[in-house]
N, C-alpha and C positions, 0 to 999 in steps of 0.2 A: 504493500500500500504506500508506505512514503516514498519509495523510486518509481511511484509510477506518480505517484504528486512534482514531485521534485523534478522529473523529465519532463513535465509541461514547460517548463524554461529550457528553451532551442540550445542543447549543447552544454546545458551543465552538468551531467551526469560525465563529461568526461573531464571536467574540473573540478574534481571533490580533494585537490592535494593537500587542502589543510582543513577539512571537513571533522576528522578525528580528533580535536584540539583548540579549544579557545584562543592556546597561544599562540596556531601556527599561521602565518600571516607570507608565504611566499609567491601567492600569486599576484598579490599587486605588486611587489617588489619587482618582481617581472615582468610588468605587465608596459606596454609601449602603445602609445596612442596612436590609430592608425592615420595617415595621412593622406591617401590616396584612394580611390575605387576608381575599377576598371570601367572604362567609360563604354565598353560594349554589355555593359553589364546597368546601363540608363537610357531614360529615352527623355528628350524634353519635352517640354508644355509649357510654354507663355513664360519661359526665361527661367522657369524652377526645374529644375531637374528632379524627377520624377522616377522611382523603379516600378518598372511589371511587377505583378505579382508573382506572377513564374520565374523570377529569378530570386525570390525572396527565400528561396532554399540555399543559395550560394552561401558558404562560410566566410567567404570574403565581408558580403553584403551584413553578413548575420552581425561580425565580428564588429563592421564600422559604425554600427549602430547602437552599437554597446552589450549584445549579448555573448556570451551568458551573462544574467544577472549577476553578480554573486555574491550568494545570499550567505555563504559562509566563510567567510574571511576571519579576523579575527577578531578575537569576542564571540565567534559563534560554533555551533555544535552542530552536526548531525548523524544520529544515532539508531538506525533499523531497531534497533534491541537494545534497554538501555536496562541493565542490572542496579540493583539496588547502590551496589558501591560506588554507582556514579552520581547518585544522587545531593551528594557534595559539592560534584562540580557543577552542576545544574545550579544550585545557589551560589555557586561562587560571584563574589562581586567582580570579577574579569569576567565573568559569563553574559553577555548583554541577547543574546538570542539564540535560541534551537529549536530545530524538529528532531522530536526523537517518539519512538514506539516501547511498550510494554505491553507484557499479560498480568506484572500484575498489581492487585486490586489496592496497594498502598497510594499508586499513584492520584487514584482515583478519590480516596478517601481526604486527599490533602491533594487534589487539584487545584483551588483557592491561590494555594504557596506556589506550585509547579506548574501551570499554564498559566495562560493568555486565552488559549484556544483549546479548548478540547473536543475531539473526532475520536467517538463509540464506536468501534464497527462494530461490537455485539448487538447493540441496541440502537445501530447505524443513527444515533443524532450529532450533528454538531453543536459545542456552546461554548459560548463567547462569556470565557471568568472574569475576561475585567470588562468594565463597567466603561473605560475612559477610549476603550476601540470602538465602541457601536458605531456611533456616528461614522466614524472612519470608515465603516467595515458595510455601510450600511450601502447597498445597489442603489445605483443611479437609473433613473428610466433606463437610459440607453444601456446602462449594464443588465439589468433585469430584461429586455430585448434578449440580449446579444443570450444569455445561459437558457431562457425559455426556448430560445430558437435551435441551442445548441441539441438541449435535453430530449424535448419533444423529435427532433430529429433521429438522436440515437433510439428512442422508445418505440417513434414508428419502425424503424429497419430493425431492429434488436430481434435475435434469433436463439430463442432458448436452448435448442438443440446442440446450436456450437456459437458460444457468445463471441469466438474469436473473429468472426465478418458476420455482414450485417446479411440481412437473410434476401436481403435482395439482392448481391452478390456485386451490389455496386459499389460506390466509391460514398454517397453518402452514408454516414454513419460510420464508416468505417476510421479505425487506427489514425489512418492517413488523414482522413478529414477530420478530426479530433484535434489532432498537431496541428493543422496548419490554420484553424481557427484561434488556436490560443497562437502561435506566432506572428498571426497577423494581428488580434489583439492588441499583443504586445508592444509589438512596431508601429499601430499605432497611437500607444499610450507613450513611448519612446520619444518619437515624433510631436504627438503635444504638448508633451513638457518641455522640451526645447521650444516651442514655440511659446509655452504659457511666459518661458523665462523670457525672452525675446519679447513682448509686449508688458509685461514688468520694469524691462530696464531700457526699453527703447522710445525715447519722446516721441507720439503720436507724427510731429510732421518731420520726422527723420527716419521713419521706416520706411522698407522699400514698396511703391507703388505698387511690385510683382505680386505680394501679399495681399491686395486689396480680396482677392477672393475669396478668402479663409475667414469664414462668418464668426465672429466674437472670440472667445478662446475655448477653445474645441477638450482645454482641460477639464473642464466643468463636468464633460458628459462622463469623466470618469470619477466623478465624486470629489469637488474640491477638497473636504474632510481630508480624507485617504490619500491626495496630491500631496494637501498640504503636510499631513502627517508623515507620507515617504520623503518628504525636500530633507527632513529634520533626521533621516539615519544615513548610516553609516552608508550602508547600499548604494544609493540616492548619489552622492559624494565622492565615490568611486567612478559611477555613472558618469556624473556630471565633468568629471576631471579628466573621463578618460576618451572623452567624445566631442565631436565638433559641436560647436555652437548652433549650425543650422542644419540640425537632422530631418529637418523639416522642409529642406530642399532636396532631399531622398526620397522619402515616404512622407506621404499625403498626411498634415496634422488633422484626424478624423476618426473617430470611434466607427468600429465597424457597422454600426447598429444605430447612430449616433440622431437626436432630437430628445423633444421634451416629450414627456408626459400626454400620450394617446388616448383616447376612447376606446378603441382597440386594445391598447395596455389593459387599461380600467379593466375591461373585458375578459382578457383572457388570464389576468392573476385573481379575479374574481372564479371564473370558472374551474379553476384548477384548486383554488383554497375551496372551494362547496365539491368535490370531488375527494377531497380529502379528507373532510371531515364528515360527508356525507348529509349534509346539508338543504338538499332539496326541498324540502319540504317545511323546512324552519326556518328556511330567510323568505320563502316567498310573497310576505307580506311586504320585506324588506327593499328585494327586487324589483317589485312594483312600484315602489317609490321612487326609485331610481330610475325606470323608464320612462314614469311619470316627468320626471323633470328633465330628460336626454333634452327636447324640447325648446325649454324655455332659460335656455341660459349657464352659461359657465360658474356662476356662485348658489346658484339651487341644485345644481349635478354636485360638485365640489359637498356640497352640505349633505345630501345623498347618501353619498359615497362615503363621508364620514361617518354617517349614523351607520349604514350596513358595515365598514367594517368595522365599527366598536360593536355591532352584534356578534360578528364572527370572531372576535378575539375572546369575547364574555363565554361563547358556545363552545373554541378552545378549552378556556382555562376551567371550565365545568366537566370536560368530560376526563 
């Protein structure tokens, strides 16, 4: 489970050399800022230079853009199996971040002390122990988009038989298209952070004209919280030092999913939370409401939508 978490970042499964170790720290030591990409490896558009997306497999391209993240440099841990006598080094104050796994049940009991994050697979829930990540942590329209589209996807082709390809024996859902939605993701969450920093520090009428297309800051749609909260680690810093300034004349600053807040959203995390809880029949006074006012206006839907889902949070925490 956690290497296959951890291989969602394009390429860091083959940079784990100080993963073992809080204090080992030789890949930034190492590490050289790239200066060049191959220029049959872009195409332009309106003066920005622009990559295919079919070249966004290139290691060249991967590397220029700053990945692999890397998430375990020093100060950080990651641990498949972590034994009780490591549980020391988890609290060590040099210890500022890790992923690690156990079976057993101490960890669970004194999770409080030992996560941030904790991931059941017995009881397959996720939960978020501290308090001061929600907001961070919390999906953005276009982030809740981008995983409904992902999930519902895998779910339609998902082949019980042999979960290894999708039963349609095509390319959605499969392996393949798993990766290459979180590496496009990525590249373009990569991509708007350079640009978010880029309209940060750039006086309104000294930026370049080329830019005028790129509609407000395209950070947003990844959750300012969660922006602002990576700018502040270590990660983030690495990133930022170790990458050109305008990543954002590579890859397009744009969430792959990217706008506000749909009716269609509304819609279909409405349908998926009464599927869950099984709910037909006990919001449909609720429902009503709600179509009742599709109608007449953006702050009577809004209002709506509020009453229905404090019903379904209430009908949650009752059962």
């Amino acid at each position: 489970m956690q290497f296959s978490l951890i291989s969602l970042i394009p390429g860091l499964l083959r940079r784990l050399e100080d993963c073992a170790d809080p204090e080992l720290d030789s890949y930034e030591k190492n590490m050289v800022r790239p200066t060049s990409l191959k220029t049959s490896e872009r195409s332009s558009r309106k003066g920005i230079i622009l990559l295919c997306w079919t070249s966004y497999s290139s290691a060249t391209v991967l590397a220029y853009m700053g990945l692999p993240l890397q998430i375990f440099g020093k100060g950080s841990l990651f641990g498949p199996y972590t034994p009780l006598q490591q549980l020391d080094t988890l609290a060590d104050f040099g210890t500022k971040s890790y992923i690690v796994g156990s079976t057993n049940s101490l960890l669970l009991q004194q999770k409080d002390r030992y996560s941030d994050i904790l991931i059941n697979l017995d009881d397959t829930t996720i939960n978020i122990t501290s308090s001061s990540l929600r907001s961070a942590l919390a999906l953005s329209p276009a982030d809740r988009r981008w995983i409904d589209f992902l999930t519902s996807t895998i779910t339609e082709t998902w082949d019980e038989a042999n979960p290894s390809r999708p039963r349609t024996m095509g390319y959605m859902g499969s392996e393949e298209f798993i990766r290459l939605q979180f590496e496009e993701y990525l590249l373009a969450l990569l991509s708007s952070m350079k640009y978010h920093l880029y309209l940060y520090s750039t006086p309104t009428h000294l930026r370049d004209p080329h830019y005028s297309d790129i509609e407000g800051d395209p950070a947003a749609d990844f959750n300012l919280d969660w922006v602002d909260a990576w700018a502040q680690t270590a990660n983030f810093a690495l990133f930022n030092k170790y990458t050109d300034s305008h990543l954002f004349d590579i890859v397009e600053p744009k969430h792959p999913t990217a706008g506000g807040l749909s009716m269609d959203d509304i819609n279909r995390r409405l349908t998926l939370q009464v599927q869950e809880l099984h709910l037909d029949e006990r919001l449909a006074k609720s429902r009503e409401a709600l179509n009742k006012h599709l109608a007449t206006g953006q702050k009577k839907v809004s209002s709506a939508f509020n009453h229905l889902w404090a019903d379904i949070e209430a009908m949650r925490e009752a059962q």
